[in-house]
MARKOLFI-425818 format. One line per field, with one value per residue (C-alpha): x, y, z negated; residue in three letters; residue number from 1. Coordinates in pm, 1 decimal, always signed. Layout:
// residues N
c1	(X:...)
c2	(Y:...)
c3	(Z:...)
residuo	(Ala:...)
num	(NUM:...)
// end
This chain:
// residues 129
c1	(+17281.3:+17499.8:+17859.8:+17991.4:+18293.9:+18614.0:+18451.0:+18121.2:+18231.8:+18459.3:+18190.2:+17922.7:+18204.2:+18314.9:+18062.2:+17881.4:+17635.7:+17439.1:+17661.9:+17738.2:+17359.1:+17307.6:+17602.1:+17509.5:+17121.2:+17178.9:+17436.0:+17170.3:+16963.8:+17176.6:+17426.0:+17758.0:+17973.0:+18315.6:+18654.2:+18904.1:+19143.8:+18838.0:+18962.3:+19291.4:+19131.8:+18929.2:+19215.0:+19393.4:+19073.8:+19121.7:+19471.0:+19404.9:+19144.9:+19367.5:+19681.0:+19433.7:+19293.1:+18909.7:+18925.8:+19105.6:+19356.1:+19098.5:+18815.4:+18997.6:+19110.2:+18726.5:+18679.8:+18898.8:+18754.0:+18409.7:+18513.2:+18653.7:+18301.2:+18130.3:+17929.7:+18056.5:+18123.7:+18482.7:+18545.6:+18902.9:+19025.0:+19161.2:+18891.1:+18791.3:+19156.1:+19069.7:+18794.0:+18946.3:+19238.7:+18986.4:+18859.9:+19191.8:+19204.3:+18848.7:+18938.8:+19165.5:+19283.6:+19031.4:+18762.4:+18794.7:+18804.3:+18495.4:+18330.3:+18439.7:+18286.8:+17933.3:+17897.2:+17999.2:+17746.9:+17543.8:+17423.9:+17429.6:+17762.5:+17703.5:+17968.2:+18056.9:+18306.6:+18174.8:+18418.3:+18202.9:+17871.4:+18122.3:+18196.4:+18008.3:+18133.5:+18022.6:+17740.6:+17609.5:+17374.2:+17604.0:+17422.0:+17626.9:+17576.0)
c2	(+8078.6:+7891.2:+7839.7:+7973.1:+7845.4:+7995.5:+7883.0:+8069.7:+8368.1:+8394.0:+8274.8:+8573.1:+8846.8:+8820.3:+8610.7:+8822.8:+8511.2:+8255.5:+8088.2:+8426.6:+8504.6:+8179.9:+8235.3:+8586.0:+8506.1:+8205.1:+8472.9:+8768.0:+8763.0:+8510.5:+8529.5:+8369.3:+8219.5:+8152.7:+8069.0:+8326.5:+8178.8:+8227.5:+8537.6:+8416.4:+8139.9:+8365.2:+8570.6:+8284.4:+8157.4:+8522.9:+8493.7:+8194.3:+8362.4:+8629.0:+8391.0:+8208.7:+8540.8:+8447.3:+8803.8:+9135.1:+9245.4:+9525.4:+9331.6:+9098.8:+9413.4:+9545.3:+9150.1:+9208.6:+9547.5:+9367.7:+9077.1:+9363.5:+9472.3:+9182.5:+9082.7:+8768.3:+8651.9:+8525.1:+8258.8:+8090.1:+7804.5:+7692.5:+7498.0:+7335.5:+7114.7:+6819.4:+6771.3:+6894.1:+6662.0:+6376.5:+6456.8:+6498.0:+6210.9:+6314.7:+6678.4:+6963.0:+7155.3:+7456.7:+7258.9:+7030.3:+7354.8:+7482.0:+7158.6:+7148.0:+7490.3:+7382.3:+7067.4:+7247.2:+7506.9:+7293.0:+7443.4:+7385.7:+7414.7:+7601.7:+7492.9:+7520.4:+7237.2:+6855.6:+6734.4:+6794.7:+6569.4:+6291.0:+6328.7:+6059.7:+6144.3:+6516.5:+6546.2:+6884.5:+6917.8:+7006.8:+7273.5:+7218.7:+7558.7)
c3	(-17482.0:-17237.2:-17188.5:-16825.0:-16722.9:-16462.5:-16149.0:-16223.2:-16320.9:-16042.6:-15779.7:-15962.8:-15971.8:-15586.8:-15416.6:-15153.1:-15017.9:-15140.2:-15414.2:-15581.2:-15624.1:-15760.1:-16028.5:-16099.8:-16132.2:-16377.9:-16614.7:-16633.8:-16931.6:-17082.1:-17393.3:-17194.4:-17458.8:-17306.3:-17468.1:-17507.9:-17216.2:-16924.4:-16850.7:-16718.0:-16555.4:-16380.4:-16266.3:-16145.2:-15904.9:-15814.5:-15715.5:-15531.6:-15302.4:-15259.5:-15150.3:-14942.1:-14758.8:-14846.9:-15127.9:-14983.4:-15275.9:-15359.4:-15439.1:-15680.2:-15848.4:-15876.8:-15990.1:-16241.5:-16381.6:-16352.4:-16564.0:-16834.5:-16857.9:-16910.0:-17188.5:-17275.0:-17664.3:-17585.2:-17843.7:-17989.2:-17841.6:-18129.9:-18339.9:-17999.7:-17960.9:-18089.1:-17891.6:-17579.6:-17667.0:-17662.8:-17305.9:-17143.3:-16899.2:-16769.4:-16737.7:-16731.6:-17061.7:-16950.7:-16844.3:-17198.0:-17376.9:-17178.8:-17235.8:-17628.8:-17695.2:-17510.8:-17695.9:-18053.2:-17976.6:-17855.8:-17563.3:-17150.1:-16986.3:-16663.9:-16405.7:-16061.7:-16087.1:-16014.2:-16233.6:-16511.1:-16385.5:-16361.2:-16713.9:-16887.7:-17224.2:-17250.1:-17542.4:-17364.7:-17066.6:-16752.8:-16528.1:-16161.6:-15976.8)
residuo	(Unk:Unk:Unk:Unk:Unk:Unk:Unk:Unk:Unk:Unk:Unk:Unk:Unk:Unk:Unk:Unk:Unk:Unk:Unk:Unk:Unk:Unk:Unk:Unk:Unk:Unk:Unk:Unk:Unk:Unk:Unk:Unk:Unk:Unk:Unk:Unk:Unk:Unk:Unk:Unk:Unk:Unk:Unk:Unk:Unk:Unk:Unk:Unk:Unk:Unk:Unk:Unk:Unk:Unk:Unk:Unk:Unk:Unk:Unk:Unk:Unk:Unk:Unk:Unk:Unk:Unk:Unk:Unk:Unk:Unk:Unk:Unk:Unk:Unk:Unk:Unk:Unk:Unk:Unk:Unk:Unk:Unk:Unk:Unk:Unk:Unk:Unk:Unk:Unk:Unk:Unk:Unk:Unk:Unk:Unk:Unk:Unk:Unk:Unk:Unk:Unk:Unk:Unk:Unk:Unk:Unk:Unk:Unk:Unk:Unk:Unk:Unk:Unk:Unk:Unk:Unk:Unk:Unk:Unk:Unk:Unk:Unk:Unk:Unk:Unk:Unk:Unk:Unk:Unk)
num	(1:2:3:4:5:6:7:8:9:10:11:12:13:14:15:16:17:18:19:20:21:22:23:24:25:26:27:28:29:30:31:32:33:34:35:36:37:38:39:40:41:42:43:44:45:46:47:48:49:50:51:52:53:54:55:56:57:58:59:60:61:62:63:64:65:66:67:68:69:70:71:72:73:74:75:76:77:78:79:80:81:82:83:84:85:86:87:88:89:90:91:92:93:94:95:96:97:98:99:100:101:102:103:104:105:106:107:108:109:110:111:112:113:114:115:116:117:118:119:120:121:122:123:124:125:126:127:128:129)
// end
């Protein structure tokens, strides 16, 4: 079991080189436990690449189908608050949420953001992809 967070899953869902590989070969044969609010982070990565021309419009759309499908055990957010409260001048409300859920199930967070290995205070392994 791992914990995946927005980065990753946008990196394995439109990826075509090296990096996307990576992301989608450390997901397969895993059980991805994500909180519920991944999916819109995901979307807005998407939307970002799309703004910034580096996704055409119709891939982000076949992104977004692909993320439907899925297997991921999408989780509450809500037991996790405290915790991500706690983190909040080391990280951003998703990525303390991410992080929260890893170290409650206490399990590697796989990232693709370095702001995690900086964190000094996480009690979960950080995987940087």
């Amino acid at each position: 079991m791992i914990v995946v967070d927005a980065a990753v899953l946008a990196c394995a869902l439109v990826d075509a080189g090296p990096d996307g590989s990576t992301a989608r070969a450390r997901l397969r044969g895993e059980h991805v436990v994500v909180a519920e609010g991944t999916d819109v982070a995901v979307c807005a990565v998407l939307a970002r690449l799309v703004e910034t021309g580096r996704v055409s419009p119709r891939r982000a759309e076949q992104a977004v189908t692909d993320l439907r499908d899925l297997p991921l055990d999408r989780v509450p957010q809500f037991p996790f608050l405290d915790r991500a409260w706690a983190l909040r001048a080391e990280l951003t409300a998703a990525q303390a949420i991410t992080a929260a859920v890893a170290e409650a199930y206490a399990v590697p967070l796989v990232t693709a953001e370095a702001a995690f290995s900086r964190t000094g205070t996480l009690s979960c392994a950080v995987e940087l992809l």
